[in-house]
N, C-alpha and C positions, 0 to 999 in steps of 0.2 A: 719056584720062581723067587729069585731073589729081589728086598724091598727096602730101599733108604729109607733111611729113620734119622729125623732131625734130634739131635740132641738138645734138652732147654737148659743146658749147662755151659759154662760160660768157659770157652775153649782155655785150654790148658796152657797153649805157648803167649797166652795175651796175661798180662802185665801191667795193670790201668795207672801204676803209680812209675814205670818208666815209660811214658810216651812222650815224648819230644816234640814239646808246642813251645808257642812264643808266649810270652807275658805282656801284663799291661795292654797298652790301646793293642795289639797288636794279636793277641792270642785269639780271640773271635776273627779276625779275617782267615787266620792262619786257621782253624778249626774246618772254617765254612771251605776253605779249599780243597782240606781234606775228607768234607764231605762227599766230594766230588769226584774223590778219588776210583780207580779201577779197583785197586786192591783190599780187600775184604778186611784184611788186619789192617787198614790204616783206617779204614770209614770203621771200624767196629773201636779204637783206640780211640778214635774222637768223637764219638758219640757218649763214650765212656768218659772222656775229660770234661765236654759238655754236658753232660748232667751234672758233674760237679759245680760248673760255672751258676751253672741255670738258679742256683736257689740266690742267687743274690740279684736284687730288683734291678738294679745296675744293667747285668749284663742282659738280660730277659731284653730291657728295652735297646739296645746294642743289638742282640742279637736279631731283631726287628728290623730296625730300622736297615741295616745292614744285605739283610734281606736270607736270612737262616733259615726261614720258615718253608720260604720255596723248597730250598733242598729236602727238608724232611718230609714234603708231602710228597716227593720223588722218593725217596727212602721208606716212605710206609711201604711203599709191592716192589722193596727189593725180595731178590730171591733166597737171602739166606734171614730164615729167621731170629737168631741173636737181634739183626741189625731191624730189624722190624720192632723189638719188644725194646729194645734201648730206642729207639725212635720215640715210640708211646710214651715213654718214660720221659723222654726230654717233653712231648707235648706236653703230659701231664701235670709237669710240673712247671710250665708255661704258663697253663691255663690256671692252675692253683692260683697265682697271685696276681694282683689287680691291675698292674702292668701290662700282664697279657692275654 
């Protein structure tokens, strides 16, 4: 019987330093859209841009008020796991600072 096996390795055709977001005020709305996205490589590219946002106090409370958090409590039981473990990671480092 054959049995999918998720890999914990971070797929090969993704590329977290060409993803194509916006800057400035604009990149957090642009991110949370693509959280929302169908397609697996665009929510896992922006999950991956968004942790990089995340460590700056700034955006942590932007990304609040905005309303980012809804989407990743809908992203914890997505079905591919990457997009679960970058999920955590963004919480995590949410909650790290006193902001959030």
């Amino acid at each position: 019987m054959a049995h999918s096996q998720n890999s914990m390795e971070f797929p090969v055709n993704i590329n977290a330093t060409q993803i194509t977001t916006a800057y400035g005020h604009r990149a957090l709305p642009k991110l949370k859209e693509e959280l929302q996205s169908e397609d697996l490589q665009t929510r896992q590219k922006a999950l991956m841009a968004l942790c990089d946002l995340m460590h700056d106090p700034e955006c942590i409370y932007k990304a609040m008020s905005i309303g980012c958090m809804e989407n990743l409590k809908v992203l914890l039981k997505d079905s591919n796991s990457m997009v679960r473990i970058k999920t955590t990671e963004v919480l995590y480092i949410t909650a790290s600072h006193s902001v959030g």
